[in-house]
Structures are given as structure tokens and as C-alpha cells.
RONU-305077 format. One record per atom (N, C-alpha, C): y, z, x; residue in three letters. Coordinates in steps of 0.02 Angstrom, whole numbers, plus 50000, padded with zeros to 5 digits. Atoms other than C-alpha are relative to their C-alpha. Layout:
BEGIN
YZXAla ...
END
This chain:
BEGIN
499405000050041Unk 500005000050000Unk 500635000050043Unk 499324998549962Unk 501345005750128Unk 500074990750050Unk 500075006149944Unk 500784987350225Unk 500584994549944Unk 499695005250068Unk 501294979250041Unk 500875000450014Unk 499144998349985Unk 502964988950046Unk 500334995650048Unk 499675000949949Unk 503534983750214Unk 499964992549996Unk 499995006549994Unk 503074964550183Unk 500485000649932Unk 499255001750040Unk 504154965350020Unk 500555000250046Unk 499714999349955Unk 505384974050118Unk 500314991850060Unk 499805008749961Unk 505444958250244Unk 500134995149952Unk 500095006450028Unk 505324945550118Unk 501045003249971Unk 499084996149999Unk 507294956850051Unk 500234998650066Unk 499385002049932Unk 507854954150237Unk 500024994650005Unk 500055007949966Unk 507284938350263Unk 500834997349968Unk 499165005050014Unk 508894930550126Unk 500315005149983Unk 499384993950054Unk 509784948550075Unk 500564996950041Unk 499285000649987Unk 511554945250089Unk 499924993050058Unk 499675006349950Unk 511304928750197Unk 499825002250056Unk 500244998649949Unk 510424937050339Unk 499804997350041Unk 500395003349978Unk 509354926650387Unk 499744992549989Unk 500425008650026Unk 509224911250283Unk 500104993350042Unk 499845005949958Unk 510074900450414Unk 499815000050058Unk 500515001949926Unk 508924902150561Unk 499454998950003Unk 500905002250006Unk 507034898450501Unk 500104991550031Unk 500105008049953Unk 506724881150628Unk 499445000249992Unk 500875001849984Unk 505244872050624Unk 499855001350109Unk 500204999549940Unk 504524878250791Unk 500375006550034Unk 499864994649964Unk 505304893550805Unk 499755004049980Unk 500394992150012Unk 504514911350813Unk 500545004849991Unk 499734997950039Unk 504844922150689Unk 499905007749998Unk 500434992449974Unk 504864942850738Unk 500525005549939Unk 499734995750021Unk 505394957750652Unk 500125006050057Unk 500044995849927Unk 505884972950756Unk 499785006349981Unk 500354993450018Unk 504644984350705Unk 499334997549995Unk 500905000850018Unk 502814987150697Unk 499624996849951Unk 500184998650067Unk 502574984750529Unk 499714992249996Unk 499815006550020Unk 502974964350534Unk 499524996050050Unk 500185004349934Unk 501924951450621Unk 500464995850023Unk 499555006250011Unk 502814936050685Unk 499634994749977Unk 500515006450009Unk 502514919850638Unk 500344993050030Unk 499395003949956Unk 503144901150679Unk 499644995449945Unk 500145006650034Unk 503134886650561Unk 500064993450031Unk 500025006549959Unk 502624870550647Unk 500044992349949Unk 499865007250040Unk 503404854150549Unk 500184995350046Unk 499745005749950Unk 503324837850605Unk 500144995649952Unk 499545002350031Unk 504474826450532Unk 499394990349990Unk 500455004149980Unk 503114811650604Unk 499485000649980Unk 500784998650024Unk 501454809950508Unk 499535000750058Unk 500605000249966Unk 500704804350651Unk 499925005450079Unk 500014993149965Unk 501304820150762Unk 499585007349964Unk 500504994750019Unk 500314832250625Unk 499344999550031Unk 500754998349968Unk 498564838450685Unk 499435001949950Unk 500544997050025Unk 497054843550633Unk 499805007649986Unk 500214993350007Unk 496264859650566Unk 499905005050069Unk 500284998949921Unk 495504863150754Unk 500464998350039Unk 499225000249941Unk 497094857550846Unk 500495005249970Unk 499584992950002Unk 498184870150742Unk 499815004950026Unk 500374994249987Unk 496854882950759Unk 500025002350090Unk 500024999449941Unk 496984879450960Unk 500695000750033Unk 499064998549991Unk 498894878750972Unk 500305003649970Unk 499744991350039Unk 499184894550879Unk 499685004750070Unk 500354993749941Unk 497784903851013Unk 500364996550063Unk 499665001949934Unk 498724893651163Unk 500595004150011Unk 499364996450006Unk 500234903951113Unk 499935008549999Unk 500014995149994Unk 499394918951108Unk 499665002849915Unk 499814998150062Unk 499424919550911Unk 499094998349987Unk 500555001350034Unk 498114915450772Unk 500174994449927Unk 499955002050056Unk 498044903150616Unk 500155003949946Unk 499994993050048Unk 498784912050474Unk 499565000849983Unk 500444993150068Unk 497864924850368Unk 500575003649974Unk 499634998450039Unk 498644929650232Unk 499715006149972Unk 500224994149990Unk 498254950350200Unk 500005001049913Unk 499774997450078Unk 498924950250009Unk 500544996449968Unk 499525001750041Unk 500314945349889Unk 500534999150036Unk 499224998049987Unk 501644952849969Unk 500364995750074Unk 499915005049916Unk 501314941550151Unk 499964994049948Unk 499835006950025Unk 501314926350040Unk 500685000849983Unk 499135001350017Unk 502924928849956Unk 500335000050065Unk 499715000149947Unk 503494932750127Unk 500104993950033Unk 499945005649994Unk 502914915650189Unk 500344992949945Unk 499715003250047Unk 503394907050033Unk 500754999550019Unk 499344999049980Unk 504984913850079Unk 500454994850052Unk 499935003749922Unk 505084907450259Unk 499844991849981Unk 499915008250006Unk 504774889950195Unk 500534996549947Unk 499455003450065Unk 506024888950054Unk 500484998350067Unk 499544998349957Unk 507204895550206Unk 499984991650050Unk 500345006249943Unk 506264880550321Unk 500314992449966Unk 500055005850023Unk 506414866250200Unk 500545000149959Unk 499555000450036Unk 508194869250122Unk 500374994050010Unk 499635006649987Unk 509294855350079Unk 500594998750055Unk 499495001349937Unk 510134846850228Unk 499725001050062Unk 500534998849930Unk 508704851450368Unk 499684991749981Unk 500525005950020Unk 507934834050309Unk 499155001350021Unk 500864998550009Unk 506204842950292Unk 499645000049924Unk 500374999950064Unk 505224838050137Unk 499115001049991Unk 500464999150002Unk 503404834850097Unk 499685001050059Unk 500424996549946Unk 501954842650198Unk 499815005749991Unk 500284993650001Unk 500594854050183Unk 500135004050061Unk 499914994549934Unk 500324869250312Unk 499195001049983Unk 500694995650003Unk 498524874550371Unk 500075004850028Unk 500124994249988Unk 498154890350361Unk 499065005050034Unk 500665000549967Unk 496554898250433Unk 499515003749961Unk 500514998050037Unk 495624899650297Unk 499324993250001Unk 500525006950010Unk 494014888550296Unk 499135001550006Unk 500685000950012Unk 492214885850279Unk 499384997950025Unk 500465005049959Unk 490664884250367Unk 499384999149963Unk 500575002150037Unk 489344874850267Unk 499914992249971Unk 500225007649998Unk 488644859450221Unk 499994998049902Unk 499695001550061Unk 489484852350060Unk 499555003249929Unk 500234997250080Unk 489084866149940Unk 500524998049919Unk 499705004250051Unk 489724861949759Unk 499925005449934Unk 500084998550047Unk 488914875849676Unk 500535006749983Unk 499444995550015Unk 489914892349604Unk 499935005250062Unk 500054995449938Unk 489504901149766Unk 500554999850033Unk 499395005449947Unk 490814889349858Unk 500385003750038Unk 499194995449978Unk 492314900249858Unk 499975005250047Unk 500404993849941Unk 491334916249924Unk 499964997550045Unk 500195003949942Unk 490984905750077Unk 500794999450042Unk 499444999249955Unk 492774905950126Unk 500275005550054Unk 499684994149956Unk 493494917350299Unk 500324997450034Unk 499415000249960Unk 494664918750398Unk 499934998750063Unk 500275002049908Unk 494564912450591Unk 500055002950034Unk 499614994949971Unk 495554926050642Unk 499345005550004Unk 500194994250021Unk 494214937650582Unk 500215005049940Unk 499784993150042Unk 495114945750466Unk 499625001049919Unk 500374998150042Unk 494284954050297Unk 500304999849928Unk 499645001750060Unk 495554949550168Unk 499574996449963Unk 500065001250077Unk 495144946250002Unk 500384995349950Unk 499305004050049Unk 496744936949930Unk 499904994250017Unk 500175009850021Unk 496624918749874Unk 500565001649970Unk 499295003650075Unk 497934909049794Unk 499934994050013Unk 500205007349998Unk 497064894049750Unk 500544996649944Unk 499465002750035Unk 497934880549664Unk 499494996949939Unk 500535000350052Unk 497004874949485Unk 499704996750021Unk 500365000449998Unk 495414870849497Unk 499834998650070Unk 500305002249938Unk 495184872349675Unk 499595008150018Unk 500135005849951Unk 494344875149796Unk 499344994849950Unk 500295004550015Unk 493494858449758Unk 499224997650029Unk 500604999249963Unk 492234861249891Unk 499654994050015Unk 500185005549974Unk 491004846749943Unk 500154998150101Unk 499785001949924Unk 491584838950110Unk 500705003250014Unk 499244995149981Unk 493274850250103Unk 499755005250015Unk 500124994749990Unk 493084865050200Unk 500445002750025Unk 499394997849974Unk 494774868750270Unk 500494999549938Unk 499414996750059Unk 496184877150180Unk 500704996850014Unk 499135000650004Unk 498264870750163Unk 500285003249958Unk 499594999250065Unk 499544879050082Unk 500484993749972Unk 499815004850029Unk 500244866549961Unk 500704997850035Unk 498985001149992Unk 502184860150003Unk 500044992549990Unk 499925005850051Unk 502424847249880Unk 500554998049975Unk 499494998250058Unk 504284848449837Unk 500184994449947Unk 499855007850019Unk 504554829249795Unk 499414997049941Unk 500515003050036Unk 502894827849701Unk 500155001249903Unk 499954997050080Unk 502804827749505Unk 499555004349997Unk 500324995750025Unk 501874843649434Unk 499394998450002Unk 500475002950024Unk 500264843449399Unk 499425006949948Unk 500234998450034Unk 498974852849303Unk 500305008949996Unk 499944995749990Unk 499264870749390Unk 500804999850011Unk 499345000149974Unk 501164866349412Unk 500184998550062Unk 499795001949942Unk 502074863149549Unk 499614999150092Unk 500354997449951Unk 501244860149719Unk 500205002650056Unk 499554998249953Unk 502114871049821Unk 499805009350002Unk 500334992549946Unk 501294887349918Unk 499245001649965Unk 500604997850025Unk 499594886749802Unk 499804994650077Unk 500595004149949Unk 497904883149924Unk 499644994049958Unk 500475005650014Unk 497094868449925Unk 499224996950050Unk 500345001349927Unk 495454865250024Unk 499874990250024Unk 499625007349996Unk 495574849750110Unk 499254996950067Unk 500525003549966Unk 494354838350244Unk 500405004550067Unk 499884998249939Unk 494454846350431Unk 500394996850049Unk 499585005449918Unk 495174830950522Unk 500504997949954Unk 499445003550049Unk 496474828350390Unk 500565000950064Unk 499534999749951Unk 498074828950485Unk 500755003149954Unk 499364995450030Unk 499644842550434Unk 500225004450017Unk 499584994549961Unk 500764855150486Unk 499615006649997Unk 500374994750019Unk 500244871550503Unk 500485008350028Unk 499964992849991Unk 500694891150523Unk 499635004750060Unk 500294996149965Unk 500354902050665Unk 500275008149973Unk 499634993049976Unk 500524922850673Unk 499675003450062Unk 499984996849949Unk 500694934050797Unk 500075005750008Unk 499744991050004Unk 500554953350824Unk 500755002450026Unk 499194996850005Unk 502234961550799Unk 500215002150059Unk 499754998049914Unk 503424961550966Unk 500685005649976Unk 499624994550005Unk 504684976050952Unk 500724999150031Unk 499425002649934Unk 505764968951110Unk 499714993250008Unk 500235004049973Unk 505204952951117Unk 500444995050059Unk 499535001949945Unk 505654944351292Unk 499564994850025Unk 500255005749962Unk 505154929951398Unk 500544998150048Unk 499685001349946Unk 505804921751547Unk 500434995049973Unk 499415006450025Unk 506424904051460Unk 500155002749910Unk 500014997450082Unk 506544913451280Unk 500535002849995Unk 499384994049993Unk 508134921151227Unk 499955001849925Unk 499824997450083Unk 508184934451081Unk 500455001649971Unk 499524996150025Unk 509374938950968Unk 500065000349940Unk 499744996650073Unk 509994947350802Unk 500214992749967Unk 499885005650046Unk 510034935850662Unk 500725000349972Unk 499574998050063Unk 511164945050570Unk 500805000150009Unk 499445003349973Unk 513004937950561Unk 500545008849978Unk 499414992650000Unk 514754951850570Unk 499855001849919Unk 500114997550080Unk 514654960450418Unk 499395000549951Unk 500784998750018Unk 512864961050373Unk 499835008350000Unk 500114993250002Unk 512184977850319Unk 499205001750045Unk 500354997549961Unk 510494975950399Unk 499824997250062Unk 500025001049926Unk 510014976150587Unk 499134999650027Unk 500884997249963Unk 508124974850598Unk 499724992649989Unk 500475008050022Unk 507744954750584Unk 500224996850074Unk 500005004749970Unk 507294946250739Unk 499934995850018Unk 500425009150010Unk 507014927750789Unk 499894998250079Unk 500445001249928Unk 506104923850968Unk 500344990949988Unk 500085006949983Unk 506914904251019Unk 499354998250036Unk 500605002149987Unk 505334896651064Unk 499884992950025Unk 500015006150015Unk 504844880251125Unk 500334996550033Unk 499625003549968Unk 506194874151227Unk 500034995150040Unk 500275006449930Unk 505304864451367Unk 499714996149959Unk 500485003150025Unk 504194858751257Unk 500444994249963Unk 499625002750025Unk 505644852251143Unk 500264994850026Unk 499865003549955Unk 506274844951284Unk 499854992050017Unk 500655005849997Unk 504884834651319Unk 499944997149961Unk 499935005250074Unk 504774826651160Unk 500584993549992Unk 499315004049992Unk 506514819551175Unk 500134996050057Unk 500195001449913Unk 506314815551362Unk 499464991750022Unk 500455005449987Unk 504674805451353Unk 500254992149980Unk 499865004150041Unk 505134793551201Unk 500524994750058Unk 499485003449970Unk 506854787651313Unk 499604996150055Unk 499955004349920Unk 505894781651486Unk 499914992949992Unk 499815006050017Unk 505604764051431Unk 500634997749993Unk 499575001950019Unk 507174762651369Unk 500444998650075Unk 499845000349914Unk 507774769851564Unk 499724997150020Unk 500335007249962Unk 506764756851632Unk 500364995249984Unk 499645008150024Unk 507364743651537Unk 500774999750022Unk 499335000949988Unk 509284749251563Unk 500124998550085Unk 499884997949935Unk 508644752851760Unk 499974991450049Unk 500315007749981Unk 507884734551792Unk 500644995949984Unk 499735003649993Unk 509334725651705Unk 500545001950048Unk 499394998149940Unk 510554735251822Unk 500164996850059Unk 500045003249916Unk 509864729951979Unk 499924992750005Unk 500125006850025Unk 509584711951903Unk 500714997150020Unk 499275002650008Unk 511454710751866Unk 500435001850087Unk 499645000649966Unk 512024717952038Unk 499564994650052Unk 500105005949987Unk 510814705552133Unk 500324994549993Unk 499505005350011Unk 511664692052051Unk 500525001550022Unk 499384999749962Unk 513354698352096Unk 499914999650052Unk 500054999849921Unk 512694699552281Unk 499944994450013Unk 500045006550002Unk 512014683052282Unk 500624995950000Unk 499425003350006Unk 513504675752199Unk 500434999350068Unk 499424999849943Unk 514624683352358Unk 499904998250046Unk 500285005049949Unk 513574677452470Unk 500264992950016Unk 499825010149996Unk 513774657652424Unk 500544999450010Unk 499375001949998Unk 515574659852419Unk 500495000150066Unk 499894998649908Unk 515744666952630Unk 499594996250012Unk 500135004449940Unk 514594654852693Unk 500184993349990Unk 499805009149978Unk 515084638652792Unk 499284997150004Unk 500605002649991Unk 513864626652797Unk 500284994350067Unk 499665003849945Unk 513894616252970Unk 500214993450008Unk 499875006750010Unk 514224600452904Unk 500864999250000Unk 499514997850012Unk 515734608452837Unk 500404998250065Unk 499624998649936Unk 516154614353020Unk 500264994350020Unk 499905004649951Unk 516104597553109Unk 500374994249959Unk 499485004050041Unk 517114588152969Unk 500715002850044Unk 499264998349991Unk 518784598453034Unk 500005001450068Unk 500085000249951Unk 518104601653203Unk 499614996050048Unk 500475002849966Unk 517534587853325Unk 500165004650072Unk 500094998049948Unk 516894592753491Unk 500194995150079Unk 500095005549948Unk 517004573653563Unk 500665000250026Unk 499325002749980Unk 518484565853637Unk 500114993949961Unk 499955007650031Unk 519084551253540Unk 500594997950049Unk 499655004849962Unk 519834537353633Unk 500484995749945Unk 499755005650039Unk 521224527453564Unk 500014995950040Unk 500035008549932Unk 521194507353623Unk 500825000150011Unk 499055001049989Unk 523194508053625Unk 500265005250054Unk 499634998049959Unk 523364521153739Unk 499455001350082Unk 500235001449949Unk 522184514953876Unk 500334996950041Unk 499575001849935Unk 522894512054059Unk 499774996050027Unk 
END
């Protein structure tokens, strides 16, 4: 119960008074400054063909240290629910796209009412809480879990598709959710932390870990070197030619020379003795 509290609690800091709603980034880690809170980091890619797989989230959450979410209860969903309204508000140009979470299934396309029981967590963890979306899970060859994020879609049977689970094929390809045990001080060497919370804010306990930076980097970095090639090649193209050009214009050629300079003696017949 007191775990419930303290995730309401966050889910009130996350937008009370404007706290916080204007720093949730895709790719940044997300801390509170207390025990209570895990972190987390929402990974959106704007590029279909930059989303991953069930097993590539699951391995780039533990590369970081973290885990695929698990969701403990109610009160950590609304929390995440939260963190993605915050994520996908108008003017970030972030729209459709599920999130995998690390709920999923190991078995060979059951179908019957067992199905659902068959679901855990990767993490290990012993939670109980579902929030399937109607009539799922669908089971068969889906054995991996997404939370829905549908905002653009029309409705559909269960309403809207936006934070219900859906289980889905393993190699599908979609954003996904990491968490992370709660940092208190969180620090790093290329990481810089700081207080969300702008002058005049009443509370002081929401922190946000920048994350990602090199990595960010890199993304932006790679894409250009063709382009630096191409600008680097016509460079040296164009001053060649200018060199060339200056060239032809200083040299004599010796034909030249001996037009304006003879070496002989010329004789005139008129002024022979």
C-alpha cells in the first residue's frame, strides 16, 4: 500500500503546478530523489526502421544497467501513462507507437484459456497486474507484450488504444520502456543532473538524469559523412582546376620564345662591304 501511495504521489509531481511536464525526452532518464521511485527512460524513435525488437529492448535496457518495464500495480501505470502524455504532447512531433514492456511468454502457440496465466515478467518480478486491452491477450504466435500508444488511431472495441496491453509477435519492431532502481544523487561523468522544477514551484523532489549524449551525437554525426565527402571531393576538384587554370596562363611555350628572340645573326644584302 505505502508503494501505491508514493507512485500516486509521483504521478502529482510529475505535472502539479507545471513541474515537470516540460522535460520528459524520448531518451532521457527519468529519477526521483528518493527511494521510493524507480527511474525510467522512454525510448521513441521517430524512424520505423530505428524501432527494435522485443530481445533488442530487453538487451538495451540491461546494457544500461536497467530492466524492461514491469509494471507492480495501478498506481506505476498511471505513473507511466503519465510520462507519455508528458512525452507525446503537442509540438514534440511524437505520435503513433507502441512501447514494449517486459511482459511476455514462453510457449508454443497456446490458444487455450490457460494463455494469460503463462505471462511473466523478464525482470523476475511477481506482479500480478494486467491491463489488457479487449479481448486480448490473443495468444497463438504473440507472445510479447506493448503498451498500446495509438493517439491518431480511431477507437475501437475497448476504446481508445492508448496505454492498454496488447500481446504482439517477438520480432515485431517498437519503442520500448526501460526502469531502473531508484538513484538518490544520481551522477555520471558525461551526465549532468538537475532539478526540474522551475522559480516558484512548491515541490523540490523530481529529478531528471540527461542521458544519452554521445550516443545522440552519433546519430547526427554518422548520417552527415557522405554528405562531407561529397562537399570534401568537390572542394579539391574545384581548387585543382583553379591550379591548373594558373598554370596555363605562366607558361611560355618555346616556340613562343624564339618568335621575339632570335639567337642567329641576320645579314642584310645592303649593308655588305
Amino acid at each position: 500500500m505505502s508503494r501505491a501511495v508514493s507512485l500516486l504521489l509521483g504521478v502529482a509531481l510529475l505535472c502539479g503546478h507545471g513541474a515537470f511536464c516540460r522535460r520528459v525526452v524520448s531518451g532521457q532518464k527519468v529519477c526521483f530523489a528518493d527511494v521510493k521511485h524507480p527511474c525510467y527512460k522512454m525510448a521513441y524513435f521517430h524512424e520505423l526502421s530505428s524501432r527494435v525488437s522485443f530481445q533488442e529492448a530487453r538487451l538495451a535496457c540491461e546494457s544500461e544497467g536497467g530492466v524492461l518495464l514491469s509494471l507492480e500495480n495501478e498506481a506505476e501505470q498511471k505513473l507511466i501513462e503519465s510520462m507519455l502524455q508528458n512525452l507525446t504532447k503537442p509540438g514534440t512531433g511524437i505520435s503513433d507507437g507502441d512501447f514494449w514492456i517486459g511482459l511476455w511468454r514462453n510457449g508454443d502457440g497456446q490458444t487455450s484459456g490457460a494463455c494469460p496465466d503463462l505471462y511473466q515478467w523478464s525482470d523476475g518480478s511477481s506482479s500480478q497486474y494486467r491491463n489488457w486491452y479487449t479481448d486480448e491477450p490473443s495468444c497463438g504466435s504473440e507472445k510479447c507484450v506493448v503498451m498500446y500508444h495509438q493517439p491518431t488511431a480511431n477507437p475501437g472495441l475497448g476504446g481508445p488504444y492508448l496505454y492498454q496491453w496488447n500481446d504482439d509477435r517477438c520480432n515485431m519492431k517498437h519503442n520500448y520502456i526501460c526502469k531502473y532502481e531508484p538513484e538518490i544523487n544520481p551522477t555520471a561523468p558525461v551526465e549532468k543532473p538537475y532539478l526540474t522544477n522551475q522559480p516558484g514551484d512548491t515541490h523540490q523532489n523530481v529529478v531528471v538524469t540527461e542521458a544519452g549524449i554521445i550516443p545522440n551525437l552519433i546519430y547526427v554525426v554518422i548520417p552527415t559523412i557522405p554528405l562531407l565527402l561529397l562537399i570534401l571531393v568537390a572542394f579539391g576538384t574545384c581548387c585543382f582546376q583553379m591550379l591548373h587554370k594558373s598554370k596555363g596562363r605562366t607558361k611560355t611555350s618555346p616556340n613562343q620564345s624564339t618568335l621575339w628572340i632570335s639567337k642567329s645573326t641576320r645579314k642584310e644584302s645592303g649593308m655588305e662591304v
